[in-house]
DRENBALUM-467257 format. One line per field, with one value per residue (C-alpha): x negated, y negated, z negated. Coordinates in Angstrom, 2 decimals. Layout:
residues N
u: [X / ...]
v: [Y / ...]
w: [Z / ...]
END
This chain:
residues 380
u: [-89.11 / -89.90 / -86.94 / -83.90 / -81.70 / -78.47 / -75.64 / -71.97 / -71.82 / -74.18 / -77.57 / -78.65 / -81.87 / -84.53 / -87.30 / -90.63 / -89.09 / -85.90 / -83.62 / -80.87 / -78.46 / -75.93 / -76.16 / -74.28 / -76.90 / -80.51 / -82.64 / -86.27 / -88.34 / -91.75 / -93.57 / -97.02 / -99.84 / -99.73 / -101.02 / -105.10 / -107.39 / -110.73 / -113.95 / -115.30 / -118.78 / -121.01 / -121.89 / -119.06 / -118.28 / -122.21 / -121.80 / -123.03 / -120.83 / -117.78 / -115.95 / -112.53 / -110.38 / -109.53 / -105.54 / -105.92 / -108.43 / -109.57 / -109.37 / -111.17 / -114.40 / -116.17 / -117.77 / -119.47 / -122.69 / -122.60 / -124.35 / -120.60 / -120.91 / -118.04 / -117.42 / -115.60 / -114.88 / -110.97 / -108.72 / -109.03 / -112.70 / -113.19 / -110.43 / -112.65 / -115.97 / -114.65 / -112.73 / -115.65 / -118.76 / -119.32 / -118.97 / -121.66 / -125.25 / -125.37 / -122.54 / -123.72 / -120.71 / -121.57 / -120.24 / -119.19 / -117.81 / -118.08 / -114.34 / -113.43 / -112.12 / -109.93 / -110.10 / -107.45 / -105.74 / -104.28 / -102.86 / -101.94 / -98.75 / -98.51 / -96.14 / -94.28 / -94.41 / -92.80 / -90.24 / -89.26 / -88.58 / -86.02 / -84.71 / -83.85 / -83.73 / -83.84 / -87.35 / -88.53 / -86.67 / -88.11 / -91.82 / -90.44 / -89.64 / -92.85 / -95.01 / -92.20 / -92.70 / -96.72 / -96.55 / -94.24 / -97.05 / -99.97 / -97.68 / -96.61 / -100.53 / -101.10 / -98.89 / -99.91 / -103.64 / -104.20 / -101.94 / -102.97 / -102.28 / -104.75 / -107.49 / -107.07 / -106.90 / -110.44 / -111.79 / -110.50 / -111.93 / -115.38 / -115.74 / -115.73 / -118.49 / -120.87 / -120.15 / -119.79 / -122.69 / -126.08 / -128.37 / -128.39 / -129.80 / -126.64 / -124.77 / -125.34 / -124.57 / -121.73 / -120.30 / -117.99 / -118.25 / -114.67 / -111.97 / -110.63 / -107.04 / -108.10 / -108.35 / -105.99 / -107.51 / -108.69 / -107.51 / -109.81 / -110.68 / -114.55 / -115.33 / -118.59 / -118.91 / -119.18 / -121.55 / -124.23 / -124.20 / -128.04 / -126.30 / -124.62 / -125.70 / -124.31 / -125.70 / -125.07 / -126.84 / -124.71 / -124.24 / -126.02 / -124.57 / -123.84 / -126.43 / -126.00 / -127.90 / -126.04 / -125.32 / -128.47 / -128.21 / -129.92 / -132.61 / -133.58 / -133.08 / -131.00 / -128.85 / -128.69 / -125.32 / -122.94 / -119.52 / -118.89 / -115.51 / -113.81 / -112.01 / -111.48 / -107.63 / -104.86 / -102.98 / -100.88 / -98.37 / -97.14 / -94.42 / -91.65 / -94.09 / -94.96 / -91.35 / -89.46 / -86.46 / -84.48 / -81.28 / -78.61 / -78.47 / -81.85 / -84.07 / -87.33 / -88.29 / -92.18 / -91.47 / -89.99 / -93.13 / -95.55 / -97.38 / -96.37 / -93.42 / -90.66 / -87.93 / -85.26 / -85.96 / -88.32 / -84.98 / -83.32 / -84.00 / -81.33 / -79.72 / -80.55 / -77.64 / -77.28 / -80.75 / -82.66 / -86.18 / -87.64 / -90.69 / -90.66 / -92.65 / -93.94 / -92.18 / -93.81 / -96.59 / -100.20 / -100.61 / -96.46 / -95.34 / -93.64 / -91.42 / -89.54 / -89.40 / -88.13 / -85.93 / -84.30 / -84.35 / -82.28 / -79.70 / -79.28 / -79.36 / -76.75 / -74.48 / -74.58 / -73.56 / -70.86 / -69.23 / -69.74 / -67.73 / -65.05 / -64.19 / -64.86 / -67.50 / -68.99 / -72.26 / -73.94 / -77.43 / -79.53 / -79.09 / -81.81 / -81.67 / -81.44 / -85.12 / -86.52 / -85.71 / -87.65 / -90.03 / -90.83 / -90.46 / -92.52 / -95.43 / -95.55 / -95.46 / -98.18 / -100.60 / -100.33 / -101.07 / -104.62 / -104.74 / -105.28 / -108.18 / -111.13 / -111.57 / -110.97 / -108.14 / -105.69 / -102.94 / -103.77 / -101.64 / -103.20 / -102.87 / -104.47 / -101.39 / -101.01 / -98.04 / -97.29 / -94.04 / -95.61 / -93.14 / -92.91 / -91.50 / -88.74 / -87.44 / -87.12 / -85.04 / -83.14 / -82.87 / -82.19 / -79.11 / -76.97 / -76.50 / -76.05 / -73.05 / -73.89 / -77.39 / -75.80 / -73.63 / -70.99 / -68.92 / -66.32]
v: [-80.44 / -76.75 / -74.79 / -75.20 / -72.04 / -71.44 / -69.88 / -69.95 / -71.58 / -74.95 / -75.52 / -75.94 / -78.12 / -78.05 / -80.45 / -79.91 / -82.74 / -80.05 / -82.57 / -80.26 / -80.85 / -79.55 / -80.20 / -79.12 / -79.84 / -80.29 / -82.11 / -81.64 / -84.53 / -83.43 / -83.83 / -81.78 / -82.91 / -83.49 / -80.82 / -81.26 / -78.82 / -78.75 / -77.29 / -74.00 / -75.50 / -74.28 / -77.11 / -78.99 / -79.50 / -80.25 / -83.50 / -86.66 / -89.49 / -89.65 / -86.85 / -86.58 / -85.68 / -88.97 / -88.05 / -88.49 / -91.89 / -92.60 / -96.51 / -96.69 / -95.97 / -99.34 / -98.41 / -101.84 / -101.49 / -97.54 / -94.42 / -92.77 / -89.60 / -88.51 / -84.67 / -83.98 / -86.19 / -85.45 / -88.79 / -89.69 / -89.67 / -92.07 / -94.16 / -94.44 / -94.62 / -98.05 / -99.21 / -99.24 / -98.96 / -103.01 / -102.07 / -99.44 / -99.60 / -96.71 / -94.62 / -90.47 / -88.90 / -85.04 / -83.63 / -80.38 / -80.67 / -83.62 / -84.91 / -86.59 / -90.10 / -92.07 / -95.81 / -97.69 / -101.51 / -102.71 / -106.30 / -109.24 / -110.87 / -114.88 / -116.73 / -117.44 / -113.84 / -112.78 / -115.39 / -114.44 / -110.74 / -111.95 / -114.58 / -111.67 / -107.86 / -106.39 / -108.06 / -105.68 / -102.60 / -103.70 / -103.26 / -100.30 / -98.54 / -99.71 / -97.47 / -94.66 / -94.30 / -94.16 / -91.39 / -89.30 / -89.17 / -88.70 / -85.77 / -84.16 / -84.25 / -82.38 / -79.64 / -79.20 / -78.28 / -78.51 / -81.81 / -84.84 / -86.56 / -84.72 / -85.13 / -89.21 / -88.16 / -86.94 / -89.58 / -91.90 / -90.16 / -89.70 / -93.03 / -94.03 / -92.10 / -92.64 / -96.88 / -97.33 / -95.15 / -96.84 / -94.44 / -91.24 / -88.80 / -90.15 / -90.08 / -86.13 / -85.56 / -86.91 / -85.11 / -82.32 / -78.81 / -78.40 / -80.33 / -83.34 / -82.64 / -79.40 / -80.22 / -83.34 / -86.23 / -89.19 / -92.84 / -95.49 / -98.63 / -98.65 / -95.52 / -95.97 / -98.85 / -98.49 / -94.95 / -97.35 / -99.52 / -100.26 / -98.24 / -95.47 / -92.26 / -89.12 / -85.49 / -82.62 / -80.13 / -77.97 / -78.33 / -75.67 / -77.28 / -79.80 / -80.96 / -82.98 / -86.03 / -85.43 / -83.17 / -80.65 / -79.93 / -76.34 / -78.08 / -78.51 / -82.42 / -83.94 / -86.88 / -89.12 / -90.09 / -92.04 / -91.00 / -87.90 / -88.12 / -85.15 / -85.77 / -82.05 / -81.24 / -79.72 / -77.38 / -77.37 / -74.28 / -75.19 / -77.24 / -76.96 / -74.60 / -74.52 / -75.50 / -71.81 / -72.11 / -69.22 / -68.70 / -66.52 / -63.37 / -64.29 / -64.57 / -65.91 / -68.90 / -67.87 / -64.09 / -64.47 / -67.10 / -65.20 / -63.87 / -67.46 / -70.17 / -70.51 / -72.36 / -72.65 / -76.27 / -76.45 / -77.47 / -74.21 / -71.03 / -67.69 / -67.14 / -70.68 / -72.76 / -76.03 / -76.26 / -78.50 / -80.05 / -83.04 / -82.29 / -78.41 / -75.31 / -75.46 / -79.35 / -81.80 / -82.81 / -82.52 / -86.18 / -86.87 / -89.85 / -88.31 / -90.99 / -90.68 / -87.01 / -87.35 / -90.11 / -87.41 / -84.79 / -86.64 / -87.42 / -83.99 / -82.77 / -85.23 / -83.56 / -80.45 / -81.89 / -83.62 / -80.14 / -79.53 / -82.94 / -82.11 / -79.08 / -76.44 / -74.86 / -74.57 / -73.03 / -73.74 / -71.80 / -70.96 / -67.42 / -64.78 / -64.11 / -68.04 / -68.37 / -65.40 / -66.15 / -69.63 / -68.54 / -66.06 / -68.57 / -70.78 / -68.69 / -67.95 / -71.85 / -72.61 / -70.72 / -73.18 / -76.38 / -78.11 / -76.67 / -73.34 / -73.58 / -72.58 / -74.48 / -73.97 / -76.16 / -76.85 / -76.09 / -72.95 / -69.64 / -66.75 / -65.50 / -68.29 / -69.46 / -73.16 / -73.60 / -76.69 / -77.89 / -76.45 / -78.59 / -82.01 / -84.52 / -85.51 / -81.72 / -81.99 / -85.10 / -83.58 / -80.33 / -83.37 / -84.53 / -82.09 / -78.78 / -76.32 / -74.50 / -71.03 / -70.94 / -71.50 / -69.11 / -71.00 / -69.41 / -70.53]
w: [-123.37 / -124.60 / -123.16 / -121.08 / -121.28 / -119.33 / -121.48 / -121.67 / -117.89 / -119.47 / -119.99 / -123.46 / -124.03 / -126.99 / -127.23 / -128.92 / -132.05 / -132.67 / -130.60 / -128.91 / -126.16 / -123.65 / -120.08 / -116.96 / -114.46 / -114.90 / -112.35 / -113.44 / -111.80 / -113.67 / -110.74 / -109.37 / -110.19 / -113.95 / -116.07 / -115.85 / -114.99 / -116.47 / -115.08 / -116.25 / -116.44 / -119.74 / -122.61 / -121.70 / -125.71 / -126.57 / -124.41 / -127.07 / -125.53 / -124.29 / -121.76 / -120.90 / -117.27 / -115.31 / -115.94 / -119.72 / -119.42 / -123.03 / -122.67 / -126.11 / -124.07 / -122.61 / -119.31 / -118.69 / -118.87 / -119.50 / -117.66 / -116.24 / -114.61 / -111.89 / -111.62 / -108.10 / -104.87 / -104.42 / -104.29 / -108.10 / -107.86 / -104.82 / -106.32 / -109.47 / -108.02 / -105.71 / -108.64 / -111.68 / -109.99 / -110.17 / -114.08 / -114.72 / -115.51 / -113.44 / -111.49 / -110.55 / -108.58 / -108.80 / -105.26 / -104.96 / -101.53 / -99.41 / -98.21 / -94.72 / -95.51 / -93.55 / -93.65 / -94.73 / -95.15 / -98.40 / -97.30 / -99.70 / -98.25 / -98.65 / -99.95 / -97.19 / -96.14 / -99.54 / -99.13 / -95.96 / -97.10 / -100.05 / -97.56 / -94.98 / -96.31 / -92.68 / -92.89 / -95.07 / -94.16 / -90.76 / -93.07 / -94.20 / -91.12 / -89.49 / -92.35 / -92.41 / -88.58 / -89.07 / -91.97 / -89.44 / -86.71 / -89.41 / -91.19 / -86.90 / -87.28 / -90.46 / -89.73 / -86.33 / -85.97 / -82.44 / -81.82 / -80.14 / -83.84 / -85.44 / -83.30 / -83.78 / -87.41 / -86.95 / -84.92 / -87.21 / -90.13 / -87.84 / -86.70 / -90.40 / -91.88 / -88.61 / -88.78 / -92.54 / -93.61 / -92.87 / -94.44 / -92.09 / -95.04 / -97.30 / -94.33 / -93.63 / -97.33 / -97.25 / -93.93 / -94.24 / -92.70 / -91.98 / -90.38 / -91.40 / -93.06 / -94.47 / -97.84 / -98.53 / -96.56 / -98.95 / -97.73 / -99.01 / -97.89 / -99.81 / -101.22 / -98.62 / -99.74 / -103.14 / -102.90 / -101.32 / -104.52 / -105.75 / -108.94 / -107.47 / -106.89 / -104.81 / -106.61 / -104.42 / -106.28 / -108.18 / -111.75 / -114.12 / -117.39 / -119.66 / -122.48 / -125.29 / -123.07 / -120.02 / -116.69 / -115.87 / -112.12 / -110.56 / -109.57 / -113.62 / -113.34 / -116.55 / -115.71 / -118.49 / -119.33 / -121.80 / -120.23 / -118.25 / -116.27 / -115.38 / -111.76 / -111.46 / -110.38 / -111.73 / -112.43 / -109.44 / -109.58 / -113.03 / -112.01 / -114.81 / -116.73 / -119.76 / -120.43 / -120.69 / -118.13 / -119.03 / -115.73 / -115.68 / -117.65 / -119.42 / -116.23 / -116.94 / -114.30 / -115.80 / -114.59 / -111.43 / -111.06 / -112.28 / -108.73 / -107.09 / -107.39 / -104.95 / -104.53 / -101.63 / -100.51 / -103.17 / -105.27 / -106.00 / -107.58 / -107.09 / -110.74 / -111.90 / -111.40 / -111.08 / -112.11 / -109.16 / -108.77 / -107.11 / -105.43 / -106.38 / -104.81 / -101.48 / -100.81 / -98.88 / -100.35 / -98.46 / -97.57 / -97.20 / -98.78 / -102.17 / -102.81 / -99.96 / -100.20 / -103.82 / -102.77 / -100.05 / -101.99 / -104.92 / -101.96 / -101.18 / -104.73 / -105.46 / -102.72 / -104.66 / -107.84 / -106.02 / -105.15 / -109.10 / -110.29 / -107.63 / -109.68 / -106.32 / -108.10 / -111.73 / -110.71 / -107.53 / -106.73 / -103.87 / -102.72 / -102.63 / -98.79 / -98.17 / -100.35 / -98.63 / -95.21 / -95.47 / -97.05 / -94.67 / -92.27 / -93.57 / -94.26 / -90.56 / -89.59 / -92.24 / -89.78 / -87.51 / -89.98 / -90.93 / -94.37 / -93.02 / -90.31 / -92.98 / -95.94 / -99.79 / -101.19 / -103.90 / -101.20 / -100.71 / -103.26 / -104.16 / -100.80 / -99.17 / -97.96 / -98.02 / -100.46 / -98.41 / -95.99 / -92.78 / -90.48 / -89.46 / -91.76 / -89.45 / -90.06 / -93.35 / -93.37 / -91.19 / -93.58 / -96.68 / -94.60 / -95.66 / -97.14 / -95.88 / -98.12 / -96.66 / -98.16 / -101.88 / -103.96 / -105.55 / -108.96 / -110.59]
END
């Protein structure tokens, strides 16, 4: 998708192949984390063996057996150092920052178990409810800095580094100087583990650059390596972008963007009608569950397209005051949350605002229920 323009009261759709459409709604479900970002770090293109960023995984490459150097410690790179460590020759993970991780359980259900939730649905909504209920006291955590829930957070988090850790010097290396939940908090069941692997090894001296052999650290040491992974981020305002989304009377979605994106609800943008987005600007997303917000959000948007089909509207937007108001609001609330009590994350804008739901989740299902009509202009 290249460009979605709204003209003559529809939205009219080009694709990058020439295919061209009409629309009256668009729901753009392209997600957050999906455009890569990749590390500003000299030599990267002299590397001899094989590089690429963990999102675009060049499955070519055999890493059994291999040298495979990690660049960052976020989710993605914890999640790959547990999963191929038992494959390498050798595994270097090249810290930056050392994350809090909280410890986690990943059941297998028997047979009978699994039989028992197709016998009896309320058996599984019963599951259902029972982790729904957990991520609302984790996320009244999160967003509240000084609550009760985030100091088990912590402990939690604590208690696994000081039992799970048996070397103390690896141990202090891998201890974070900020609280846990600052930057988004990494769930893994053996990421220790793994680190502690005869192969594996933690590098917390900074990168200087990249050679054709491998990764030369400040301290002048070369690690030799076959693969270099890059488990650096992304891009994480882009949202819709670089697709041009061109609203009402020409307005550029890119310009109004252009300092910071907003969205009222993270769904809806003033002069953009019945243009909505799962999982937009400043949604619920540090540590919520995203399905469920996308799976709330798609109820509400549906209400608004309802009010289309009806025929009591032909363009339905979020007004400017409506956007401004929460935002304002919300900046204020963010204050108050984990992200912003001293550390450098992905959450935080240019402003060092964490672009983050700063309420509890229950709020925003309650703001999913229903719309509320006075917050959208309706023509036609």
């Amino acid at each position: 998708m290249v460009r979605c323009r709204f003209t003559g009261g529809r939205w009219h759709i080009e694709t990058a192949h020439g295919v061209r459409d009409e629309v009256d709604v668009v729901i753009a479900a392209t997600g957050v984390l999906h455009h890569p970002r990749y590390p500003d770090i000299d030599g990267l293109d002299s590397f001899g063996g094989a590089l690429f960023h963990s999102a675009r995984w060049d499955h070519s490459v055999s890493i059994d057996g291999a040298r495979v150097g990690i660049i960052g410690t976020g989710s993605t790179a914890m999640q790959i150092v547990a999963g191929i460590v038992d494959r390498t020759q050798r595994l270097t993970l090249f810290q930056r920052t050392a994350q809090w991780v909280m410890p986690s359980v990943n059941p297998s259900y028997t047979p009978e178990e699994q039989a028992a939730f197709r016998a009896d649905g309320r058996v599984m909504q019963d599951l259902r409810q029972s982790v729904a209920d957990l991520f609302d006291h984790f996320s009244d955590g999160i967003v509240n800095a000084s609550s009760p829930e985030m100091k088990v957070i912590e402990q939690f988090c604590l208690d696994n580094l000081e039992k799970n850790v048996a070397d103390p010097a690896l141990r202090e290396r891998l201890r974070p100087d900020y609280r846990a939940g600052c930057k988004r908090l990494v769930v893994s069941a053996n990421f220790y583990e793994a680190i502690q692997k005869p192969n594996a090894v933690l590098v917390t001296e900074a990168i200087d650059a990249v050679e054709r052999a491998g990764i030369r650290t400040a301290d002048g040491r070369l690690h030799e390596l076959d693969v270099i992974v890059l488990a650096t981020g992304f891009q994480v305002n882009a949202f819709v972008r670089p697709m041009a989304v061109l609203g009402r009377d020409g307005a550029d979605l890119s310009q109004l963007w252009k300092d910071r994106p907003e969205a009222y609800l993270s769904i809806s943008v003033p002069d953009f009608p019945n243009f909505f987005m799962l999982n937009g600007p400043n949604g619920p997303v540090g540590n919520f569950s995203l399905i469920e917000v996308a799976e709330l959000q798609l109820g509400y948007i549906m209400q608004l397209v309802e009010r289309l089909r009806g025929g009591e509207a032909r363009e339905i937007s979020a007004t400017e005051n409506a956007m401004t108001t929460l935002e304002d609001a919300r900046v204020v609330a963010a204050e108050n949350t984990i992200w912003s009590t001293g550390c450098h994350s992905w959450y935080l804008d240019d402003r060092g605002v964490p672009a983050v739901w700063p309420w509890p989740f229950s709020q925003f299902r309650t703001e999913m229920a229903e719309p509320k009509w006075e917050a959208y202009e309706l023509r036609g």
